[in-house]
C-alpha positions as a LaTeX table, in Angstrom:
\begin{tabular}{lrrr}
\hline
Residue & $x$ (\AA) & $y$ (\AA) & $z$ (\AA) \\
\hline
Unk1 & 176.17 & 126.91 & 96.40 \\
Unk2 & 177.82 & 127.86 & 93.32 \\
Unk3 & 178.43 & 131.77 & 92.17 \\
Unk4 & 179.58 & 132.78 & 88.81 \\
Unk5 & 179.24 & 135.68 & 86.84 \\
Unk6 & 175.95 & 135.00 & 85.05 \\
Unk7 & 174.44 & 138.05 & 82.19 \\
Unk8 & 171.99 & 139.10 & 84.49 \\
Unk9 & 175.03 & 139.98 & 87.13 \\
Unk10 & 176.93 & 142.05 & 84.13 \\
Unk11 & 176.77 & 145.66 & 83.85 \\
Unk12 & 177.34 & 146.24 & 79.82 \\
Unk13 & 175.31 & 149.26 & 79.00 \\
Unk14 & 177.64 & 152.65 & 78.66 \\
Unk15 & 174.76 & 154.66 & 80.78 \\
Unk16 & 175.07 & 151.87 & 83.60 \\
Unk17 & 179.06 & 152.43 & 83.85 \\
Unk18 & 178.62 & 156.01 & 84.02 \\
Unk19 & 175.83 & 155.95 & 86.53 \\
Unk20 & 178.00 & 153.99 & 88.86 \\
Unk21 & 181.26 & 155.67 & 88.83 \\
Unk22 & 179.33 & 159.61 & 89.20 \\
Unk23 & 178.43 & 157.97 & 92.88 \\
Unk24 & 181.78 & 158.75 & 93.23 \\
Unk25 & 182.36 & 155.57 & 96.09 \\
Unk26 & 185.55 & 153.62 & 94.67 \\
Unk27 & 188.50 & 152.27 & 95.89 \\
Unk28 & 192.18 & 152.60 & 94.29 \\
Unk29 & 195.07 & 150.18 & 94.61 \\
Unk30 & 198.45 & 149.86 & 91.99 \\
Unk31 & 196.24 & 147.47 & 89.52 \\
Unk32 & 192.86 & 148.53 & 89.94 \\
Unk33 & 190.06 & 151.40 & 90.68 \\
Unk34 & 186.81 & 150.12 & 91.36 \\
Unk35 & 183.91 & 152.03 & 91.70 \\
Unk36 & 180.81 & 150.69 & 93.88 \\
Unk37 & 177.25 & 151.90 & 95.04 \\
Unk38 & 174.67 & 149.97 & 97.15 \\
Unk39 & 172.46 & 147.62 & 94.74 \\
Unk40 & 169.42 & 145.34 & 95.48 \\
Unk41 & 171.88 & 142.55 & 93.37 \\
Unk42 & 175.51 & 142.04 & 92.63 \\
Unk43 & 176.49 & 143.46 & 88.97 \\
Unk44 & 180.00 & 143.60 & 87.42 \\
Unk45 & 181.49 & 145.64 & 84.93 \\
Unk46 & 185.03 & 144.88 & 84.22 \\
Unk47 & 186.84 & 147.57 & 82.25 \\
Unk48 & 190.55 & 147.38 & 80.52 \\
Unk49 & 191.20 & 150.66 & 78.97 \\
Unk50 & 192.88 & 151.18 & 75.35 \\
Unk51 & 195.29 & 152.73 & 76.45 \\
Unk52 & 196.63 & 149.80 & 78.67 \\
Unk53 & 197.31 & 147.52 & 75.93 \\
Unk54 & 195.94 & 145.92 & 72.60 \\
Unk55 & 192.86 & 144.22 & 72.22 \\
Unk56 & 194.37 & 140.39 & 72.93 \\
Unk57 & 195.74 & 141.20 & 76.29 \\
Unk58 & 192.58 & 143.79 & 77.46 \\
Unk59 & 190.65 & 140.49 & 76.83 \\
Unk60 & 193.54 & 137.93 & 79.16 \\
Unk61 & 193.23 & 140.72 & 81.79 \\
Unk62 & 189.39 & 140.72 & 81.52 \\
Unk63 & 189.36 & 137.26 & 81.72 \\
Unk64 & 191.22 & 136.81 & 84.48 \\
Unk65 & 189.73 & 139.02 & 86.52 \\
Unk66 & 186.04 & 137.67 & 85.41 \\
Unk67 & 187.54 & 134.28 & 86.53 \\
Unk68 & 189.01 & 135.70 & 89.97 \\
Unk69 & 185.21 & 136.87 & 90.46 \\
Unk70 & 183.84 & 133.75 & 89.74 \\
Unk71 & 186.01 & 131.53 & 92.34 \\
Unk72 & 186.07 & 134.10 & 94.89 \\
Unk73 & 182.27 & 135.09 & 94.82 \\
Unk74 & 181.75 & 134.49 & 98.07 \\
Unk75 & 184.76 & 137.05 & 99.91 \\
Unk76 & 182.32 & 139.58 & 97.57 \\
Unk77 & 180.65 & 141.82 & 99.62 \\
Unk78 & 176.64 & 141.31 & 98.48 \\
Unk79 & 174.28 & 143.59 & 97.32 \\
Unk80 & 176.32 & 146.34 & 94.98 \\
Unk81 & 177.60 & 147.13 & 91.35 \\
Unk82 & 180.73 & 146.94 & 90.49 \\
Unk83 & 182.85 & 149.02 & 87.85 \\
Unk84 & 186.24 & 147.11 & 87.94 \\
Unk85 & 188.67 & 149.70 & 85.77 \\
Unk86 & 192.28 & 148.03 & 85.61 \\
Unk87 & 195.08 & 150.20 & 85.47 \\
Unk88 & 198.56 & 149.79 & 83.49 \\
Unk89 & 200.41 & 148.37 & 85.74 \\
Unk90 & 198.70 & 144.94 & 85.77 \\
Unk91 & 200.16 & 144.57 & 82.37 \\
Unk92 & 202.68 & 141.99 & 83.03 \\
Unk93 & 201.58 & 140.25 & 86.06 \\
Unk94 & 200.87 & 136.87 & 87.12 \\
Unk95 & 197.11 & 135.20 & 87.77 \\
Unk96 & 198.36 & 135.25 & 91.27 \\
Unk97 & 199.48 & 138.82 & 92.29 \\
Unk98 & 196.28 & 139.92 & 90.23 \\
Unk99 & 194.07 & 137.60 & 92.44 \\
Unk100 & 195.61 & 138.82 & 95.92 \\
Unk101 & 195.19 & 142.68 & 94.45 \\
Unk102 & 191.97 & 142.57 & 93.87 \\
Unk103 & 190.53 & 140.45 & 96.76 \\
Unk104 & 192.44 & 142.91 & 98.83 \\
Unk105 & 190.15 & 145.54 & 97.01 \\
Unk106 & 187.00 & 143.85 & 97.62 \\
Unk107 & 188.20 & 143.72 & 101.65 \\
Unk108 & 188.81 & 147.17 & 101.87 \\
Unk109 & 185.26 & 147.70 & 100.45 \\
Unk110 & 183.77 & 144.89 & 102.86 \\
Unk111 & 185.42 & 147.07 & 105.52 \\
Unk112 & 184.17 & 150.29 & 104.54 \\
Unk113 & 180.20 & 148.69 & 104.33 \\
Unk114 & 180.74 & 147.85 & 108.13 \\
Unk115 & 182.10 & 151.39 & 109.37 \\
Unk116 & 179.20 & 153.07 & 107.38 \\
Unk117 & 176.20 & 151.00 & 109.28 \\
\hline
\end{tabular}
């Protein structure tokens, strides 16, 4: 089965971002917060803030972690929204050390789903 990040599975509207990161259930590491609650689907939001960089490389950085999402679906834990907030310090790094970052995020949340049940 094939996963990818289809419009239904994007969060877009401002109201929806702030929703999910008042829950207040997130996870930091040195590239990335990202905020989560319990959902009925999977939903991204993927945010690169202004103050990061300029418009061209908030868009790379978006892309490549949209495309991260897409091959990795499946290490995803199910069933929540997703507020993915880069920080600065992703700025100059490779696909690669992006990739491991943030699938290492999305463990530590898989983890925290099982303690919780």
């Amino acid at each position: 089965m094939v996963f990818s990040i289809k419009k239904i599975n994007i969060v877009r509207k401002k109201q929806e971002f702030t929703y999910i990161i008042y829950q207040k259930q997130f996870i930091k590491n040195k590239y990335f917060t990202i905020f989560y609650q319990p959902s009925e689907q999977i939903h991204f939001g993927v945010s690169v803030p202004k103050k990061v960089t300029n418009a061209v490389n908030r868009n790379k950085i978006r892309r490549q972690i949209k495309d991260i999402i897409d091959k990795n679906m499946i290490l995803i834990p199910d069933k929540k929204d997703y507020i993915i907030i880069a920080r600065k310090e992703i700025l100059n790094k490779k696909y690669q050390e992006i990739k491991i970052e943030l699938l290492n995020a999305f463990k530590k949340i898989k983890g925290e789903c099982y303690e919780k049940k």
